[in-house]
N, C-alpha and C positions, 0 to 999 in steps of 0.2 A: 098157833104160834108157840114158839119154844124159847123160853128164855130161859139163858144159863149166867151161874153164878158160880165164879170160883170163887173156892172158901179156902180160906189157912188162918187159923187161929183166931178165927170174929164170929160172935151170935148172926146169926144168919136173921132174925126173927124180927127186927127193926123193918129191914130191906125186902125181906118177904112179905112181911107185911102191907107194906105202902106198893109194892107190884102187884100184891094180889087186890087191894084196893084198885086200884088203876086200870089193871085189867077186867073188874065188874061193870067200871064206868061206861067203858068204851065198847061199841058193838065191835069183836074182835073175833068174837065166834069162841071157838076149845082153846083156850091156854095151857101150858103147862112148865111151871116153875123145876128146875133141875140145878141143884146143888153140887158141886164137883169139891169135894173137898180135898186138899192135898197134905195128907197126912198130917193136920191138926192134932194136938194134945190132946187125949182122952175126955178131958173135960170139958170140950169145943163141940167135939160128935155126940156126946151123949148129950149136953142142950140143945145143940140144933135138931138133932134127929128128936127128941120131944116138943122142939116150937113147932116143929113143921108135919110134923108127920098125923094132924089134923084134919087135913085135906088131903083129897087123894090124887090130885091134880099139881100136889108137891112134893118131893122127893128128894133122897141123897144119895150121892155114890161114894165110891173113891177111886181115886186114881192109882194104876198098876205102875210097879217101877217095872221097866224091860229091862 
């Protein structure tokens, strides 16, 4: 399962937390948590990318302006 999370300007690490909890509970088989950040302040991606990046079944991107 893929769960996504868009991010702009919130600590991801509350949310992530209690999903990735939820997801140990439940026989659901591979998870995988995906952060989409949309060009958050400097200080947004650099906490988040340290809460998260713990696991490796969690992750962050960003999003491309076209």
């Amino acid at each position: 399962m893929s769960i996504l999370l868009p991010v702009y300007q919130r600590s991801v690490h509350p949310l992530v937390e209690e999903l990735t909890q939820s997801c140990n509970q439940i026989p659901i088989g591979d998870y995988e948590i995906i952060c989409l950040d949309d060009f958050s302040d400097k200080e947004f991606k650099i906490g988040n990318k340290e809460n998260i990046d713990i696991d490796d079944r969690i992750f962050t991107t960003r999003m491309k302006v076209i």
